[in-house]
C-alpha positions, 0 to 999 in steps of 0.5 A: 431518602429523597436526597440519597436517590437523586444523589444516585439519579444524577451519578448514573448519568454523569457516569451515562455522559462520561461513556461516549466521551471516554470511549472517544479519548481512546480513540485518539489515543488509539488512531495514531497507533493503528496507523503506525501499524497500518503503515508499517510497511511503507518503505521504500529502501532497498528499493531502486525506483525510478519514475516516468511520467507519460503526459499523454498516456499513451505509452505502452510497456514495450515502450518505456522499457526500450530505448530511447525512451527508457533512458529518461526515468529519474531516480525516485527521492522519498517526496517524488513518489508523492506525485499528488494531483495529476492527468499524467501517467505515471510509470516506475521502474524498479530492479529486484535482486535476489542474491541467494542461491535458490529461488526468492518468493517476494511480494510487492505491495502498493500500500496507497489503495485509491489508485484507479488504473495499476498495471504491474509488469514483470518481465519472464526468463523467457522474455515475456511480460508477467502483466497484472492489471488491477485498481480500484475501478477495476473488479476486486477479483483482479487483484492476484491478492485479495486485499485492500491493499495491492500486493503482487507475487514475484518469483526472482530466479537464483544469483539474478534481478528482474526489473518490474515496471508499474504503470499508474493512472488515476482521477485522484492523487497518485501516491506511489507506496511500494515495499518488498517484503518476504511471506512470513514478513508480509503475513506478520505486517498484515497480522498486526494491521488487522490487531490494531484495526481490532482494537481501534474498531472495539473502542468505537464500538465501546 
């Protein structure tokens, strides 16, 4: 009897010691999976970006969207848009095209968070600028969407383009992650982030 119970004793807690480790295997099974969700929209094709960079910091919209100053953005390449440490601005310059023959709703999304100063700057019929002025160290109700994300609405007019410049201003390092996407597209991207979260938050807990 003696025997039967310690044979019993030590098998609930080898089945005791297994429990964290196993709930930790999945987890790194599962981590890769959650961020290949989470990064699902990371993409900048279809996209015309071009950068600037503004070492002093001191240019303004009316500036880098007017000559001669507007004549000196590059075309982006995929490794550019990872600028990484840095003191200067940095500013993008991107064209919107909507080809249909009604009014586009678009939602353009910075998916890298830690940006401290993003202002977003969309130009109107009308000629004005469409600003949006957000960031991490900026109160989280100025994000027009409320995500951790930031994601901005725009509105392109029938058989048009609208170009878009972001200005970005940050102590740690300047990842410039944009994708366009429509609303049923973004709901569903931000549907399976919130699935993989889920499941990779349950395992933790487990």
């Amino acid at each position: 009897m003696w025997l039967e119970g310690g044979t019993e004793q030590r098998a609930r807690g080898a089945s005791k010691a297994r429990a964290p480790w196993l709930a930790f295997v999945c987890c790194l099974f599962l981590l890769p999976i959650a961020q290949a969700l989470g990064a699902g929209l990371t993409d900048i094709e279809g996209l015309q970006i071009s950068l600037l960079e503004d070492a002093n910091g001191d240019l303004s919209i009316d500036d880098v969207s007017a000559p001669p100053i507007q004549d000196r953005f590059v075309a982006a390449t995929r490794e550019a848009l990872n600028v990484g440490f840095t003191s200067s601005v940095w500013w993008v310059r991107l064209t919107v095209t909507n080809e249909s023959d009604a009014s586009a709703q678009r939602f353009l999304r910075q998916t890298y968070p830690l940006i401290d100063y993003l202002d977003v700057y969309a130009r109107t019929e009308s000629g004005e600028w469409l600003e949006y002025a957000t960031g991490d160290r900026r109160e989280f109700s100025s994000r027009p969407v409320a995500h951790r994300d930031f994601i901005f609405p725009l509105t392109i007019s029938p058989r048009s383009e609208r170009v878009v410049y972001l200005r970005y201003e940050s102590q740690g390092p300047i990842d410039i992650s944009l994708s366009l996407e429509n609303g049923p597209d973004l709901l569903g991207a931000l549907s399976r982030e919130q699935l993989a979260y889920g499941i990779y938050f349950g395992c933790v807990v487990m």
